[in-house]
N, C-alpha and C positions, 0 to 999 in steps of 0.2 A: 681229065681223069676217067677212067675205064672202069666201070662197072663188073664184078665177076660176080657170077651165081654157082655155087657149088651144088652138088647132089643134095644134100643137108640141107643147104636153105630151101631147096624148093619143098622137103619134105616136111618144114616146120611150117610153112605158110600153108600148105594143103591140108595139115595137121591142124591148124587154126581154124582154117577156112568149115572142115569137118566136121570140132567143137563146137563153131556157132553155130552151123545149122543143127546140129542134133540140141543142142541148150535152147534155140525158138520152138521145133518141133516140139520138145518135152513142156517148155510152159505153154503151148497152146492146147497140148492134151490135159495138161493139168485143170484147166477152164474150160474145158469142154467145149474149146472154142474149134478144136479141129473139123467138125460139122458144120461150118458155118455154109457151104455149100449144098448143103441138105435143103430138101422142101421142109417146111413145117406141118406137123401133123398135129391130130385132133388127140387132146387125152384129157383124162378128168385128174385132178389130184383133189386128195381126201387130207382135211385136216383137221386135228383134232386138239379142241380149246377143251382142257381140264376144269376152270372155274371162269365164269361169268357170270354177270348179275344178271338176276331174271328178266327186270326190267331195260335192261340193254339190249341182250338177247333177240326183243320182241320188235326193236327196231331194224333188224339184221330181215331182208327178203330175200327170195329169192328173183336172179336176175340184176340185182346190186353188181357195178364193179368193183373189182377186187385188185388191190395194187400192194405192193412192196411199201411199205411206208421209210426201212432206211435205205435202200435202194432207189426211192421214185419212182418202180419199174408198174406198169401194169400188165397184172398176170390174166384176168377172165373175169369171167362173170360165174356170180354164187347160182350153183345146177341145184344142188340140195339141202336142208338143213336138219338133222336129227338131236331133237334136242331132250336131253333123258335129266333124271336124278342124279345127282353129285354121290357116291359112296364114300361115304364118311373113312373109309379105310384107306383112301388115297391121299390122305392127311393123317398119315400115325409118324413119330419120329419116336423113334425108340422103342417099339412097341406100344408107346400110347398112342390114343386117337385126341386128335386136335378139337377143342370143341371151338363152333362156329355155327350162326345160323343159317342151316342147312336148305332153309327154304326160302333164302335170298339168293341163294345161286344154283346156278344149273352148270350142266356139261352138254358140250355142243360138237356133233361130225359135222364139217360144211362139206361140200362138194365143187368144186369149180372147173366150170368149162375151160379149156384153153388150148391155145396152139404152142406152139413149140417144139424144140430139132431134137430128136433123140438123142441122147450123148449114154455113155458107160457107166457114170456117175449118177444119171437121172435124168432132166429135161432142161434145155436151155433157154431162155425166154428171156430177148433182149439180149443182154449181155449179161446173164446171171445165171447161174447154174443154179436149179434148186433139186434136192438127190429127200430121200426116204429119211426120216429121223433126223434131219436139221430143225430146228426152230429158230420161229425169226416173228418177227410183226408186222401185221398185214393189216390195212383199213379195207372194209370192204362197206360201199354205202357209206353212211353218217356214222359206221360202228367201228374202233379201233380195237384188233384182238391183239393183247400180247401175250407174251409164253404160247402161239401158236407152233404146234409139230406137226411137220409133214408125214404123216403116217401110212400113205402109199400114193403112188405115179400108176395111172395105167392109160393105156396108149388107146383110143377107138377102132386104129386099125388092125388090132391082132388077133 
């Protein structure tokens, strides 16, 4: 039996051939996985916990590791911790203010040192893209934050 190739077939298999690479390309830019060939650089990310208890807080140092707790990833080590008064106005639903005692919780900036590849989304660390304004939970130390938002990425080297 003889085999024929017309014009057509070869243009749909090249046609194929095309779609897959452009459909891996796309999801590896999508995960920010297309840097993976990058060196890793130095940046600090800033995040910022809305409500903690005091007493928790106080177990947080600096120089603690810092890991992804649904990921398993670890991201750095805590560089800084500012930790201020909670404002009562960050708790209104509906133009009310929530009552709660204000002086069992604080609000907390961390800072954490960390390497990782620059991507367009934010930084990639591991196999995990982390970008500006996601929230996620992160133990750092003995102390679990959750509702923590990444609130800025900045790079050492810029």
């Amino acid at each position: 039996m003889k085999l024929k190739f017309k014009f057509i077939d070869l243009f749909i298999i090249l046609a194929c051939i095309g779609a897959g690479i452009l459909f891996v390309n796309r999801m590896n830019l999508a995960d920010g996985r297309s840097q993976v060939l990058q060196n890793d650089e130095k940046a600090e990310i800033t995040m910022a916990v809305p409500f903690i208890e005091s007493e928790i807080i106080d177990h947080l140092k600096v120089g603690d590791p810092v890991k992804d707790v649904m990921a398993n990833n670890p991201i750095g080590k805590v560089k800084n911790i500012e930790v201020s008064e909670i404002d009562p106005r960050d708790f209104s639903f509906e133009g009310k203010v929530l009552k709660f005692d204000d002086h069992l919780y604080k609000k907390a900036t961390i800072t954490i040192e960390t390497n990782g590849k620059k991507t367009d989304k934010g930084i990639l660390i591991g196999q995990t893209n982390y970008f500006t304004g996601q929230t996620n939970t992160f133990g750092a130390g003995l102390v679990k934050l959750f509702n923590v938002r990444i609130s800025g990425i900045k790079y050492l080297g810029e």
